[in-house]
N, C-alpha and C positions, 0 to 999 in steps of 0.2 A: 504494500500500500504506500501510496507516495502522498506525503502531505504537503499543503497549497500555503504559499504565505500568505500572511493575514490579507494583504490587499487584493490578492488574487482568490481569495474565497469569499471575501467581501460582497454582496450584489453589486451590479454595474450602478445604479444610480449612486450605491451611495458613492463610488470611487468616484462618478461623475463630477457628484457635489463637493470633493477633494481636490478637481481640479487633473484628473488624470486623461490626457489625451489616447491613451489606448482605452481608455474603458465608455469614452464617446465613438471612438468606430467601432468598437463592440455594441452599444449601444445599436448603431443604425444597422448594421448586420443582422443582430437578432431580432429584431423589432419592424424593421423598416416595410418589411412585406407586409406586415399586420396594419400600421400606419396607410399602409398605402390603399390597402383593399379595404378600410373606414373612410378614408379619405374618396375615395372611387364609389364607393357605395351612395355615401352622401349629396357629391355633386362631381360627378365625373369631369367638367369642365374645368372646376377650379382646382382640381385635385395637386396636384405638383404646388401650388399658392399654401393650401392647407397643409399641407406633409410639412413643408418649411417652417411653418409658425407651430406646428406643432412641437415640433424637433426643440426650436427656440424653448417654447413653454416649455415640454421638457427637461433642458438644462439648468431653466428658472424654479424648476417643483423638484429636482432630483433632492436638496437638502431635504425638505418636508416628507422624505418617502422613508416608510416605519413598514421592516419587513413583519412586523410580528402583527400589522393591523389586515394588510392585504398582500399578496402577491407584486411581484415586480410586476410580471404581466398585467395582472389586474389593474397596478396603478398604472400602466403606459395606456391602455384600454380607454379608463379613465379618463386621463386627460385629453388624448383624444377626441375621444365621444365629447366631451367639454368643450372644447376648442372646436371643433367641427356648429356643435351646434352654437356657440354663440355667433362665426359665419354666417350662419343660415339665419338667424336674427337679425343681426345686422344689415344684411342685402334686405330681408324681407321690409325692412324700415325705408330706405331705398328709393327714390321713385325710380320706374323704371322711362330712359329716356324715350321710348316710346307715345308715355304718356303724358310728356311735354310738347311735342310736337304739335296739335292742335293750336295752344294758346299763343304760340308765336306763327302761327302761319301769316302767309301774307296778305294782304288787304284782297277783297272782291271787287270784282270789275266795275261792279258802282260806283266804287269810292271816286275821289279827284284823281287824275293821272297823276301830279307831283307825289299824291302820298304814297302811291304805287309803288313810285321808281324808290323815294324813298324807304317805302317798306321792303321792297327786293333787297336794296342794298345796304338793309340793315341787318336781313336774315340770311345773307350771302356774308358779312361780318362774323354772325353768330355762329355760322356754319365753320368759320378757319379757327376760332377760338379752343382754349383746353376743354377737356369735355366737363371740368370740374368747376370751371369759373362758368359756364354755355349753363351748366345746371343751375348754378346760385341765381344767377340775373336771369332766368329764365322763369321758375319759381318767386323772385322780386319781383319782376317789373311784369311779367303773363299771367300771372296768377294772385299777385299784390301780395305777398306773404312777407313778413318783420325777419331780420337777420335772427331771429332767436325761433321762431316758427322753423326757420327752414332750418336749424342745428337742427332742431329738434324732429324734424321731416328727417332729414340725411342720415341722422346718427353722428355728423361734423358737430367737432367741436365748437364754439360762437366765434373764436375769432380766427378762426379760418375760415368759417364763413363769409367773417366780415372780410378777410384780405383776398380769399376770391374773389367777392363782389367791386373790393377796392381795384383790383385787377385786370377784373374782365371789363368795368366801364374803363378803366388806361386804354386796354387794349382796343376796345372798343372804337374809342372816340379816335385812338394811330389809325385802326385800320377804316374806319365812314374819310378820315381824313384825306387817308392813300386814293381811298375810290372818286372822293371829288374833284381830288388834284390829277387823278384821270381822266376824270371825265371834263376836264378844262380844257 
């Protein structure tokens, strides 16, 4: 019988939480298929985004893992399944851009021609912007919603809200500018 030294009989998390670089690619070895087929199950699209933050979380909860409460497995399981579904909350908070598109459409053929050309080439603007500031001023200004409504819409924090929106009107008003100085 051959005996193990202490850190080598240890479970991997706790070595994790010691700071051992072998017992982190032990970690994604053993584990990593299990992580991935929770991850796959949940939302196949995002899967590879979730494995990562899981892995993170992981290395963040290794100290807090008590073999005498659950299983190593169990706790990776665990967090996991945790980490997966607070994902799936998250987006579900979310709008999906789909259901922006309406409120900024372009003006109808009744309107005046100037507001037209105006309206085209302000959703021709809105259209080259990040998709994360297009969301905030979209939600603002199409649907009238308060910098704290829309944290509270996105799951964004308020003042990222606020710096997107500080943003996307900068950008905004560069790119209406670009297009008049074109159209001169």
């Amino acid at each position: 019988m051959v005996l193990r030294s202490d850190s080598a009989a240890a479970p991997l998390l706790a070595r994790v939480a010691e700071g051992d670089e072998d017992a982190v690619r032990a970690v994604i070895a053993r584990y990593g298929n299990l992580i991935w087929s929770l991850a796959r199950r949940f939302d196949p699209a995002d899967a590879e985004d979730a494995v990562q933050e899981i892995f993170l979380d992981l290395w963040r909860s290794a100290v807090r893992f008590d073999p005498t409460v659950a299983s190593e497995v169990t706790f990776v399981a665990m967090i996991a399944r945790r980490r997966l579904i607070d994902r799936r909350r998250t987006r579900a908070r979310r709008p999906d851009a789909s259901e922006l598109e309406p409120a900024m459409a372009v003006a109808d053929s009744a309107s005046a021609p100037d507001v037209d050309v105006d309206a085209a080439r302000a959703a021709r603007a809105l259209d080259q912007m990040r998709p994360e500031q297009r969301q905030v001023l979209v939600l603002a200004i199409g649907h009238g919603l308060s910098h704290g409504e829309i944290a509270q819409r996105t799951g964004l924090p308020l003042g990222t809200v606020k710096s997107h929106a500080r943003r996307g009107l900068l950008s905004m008003r560069a790119l209406l500018g670009e297009a008049e100085d074109q159209a001169s």
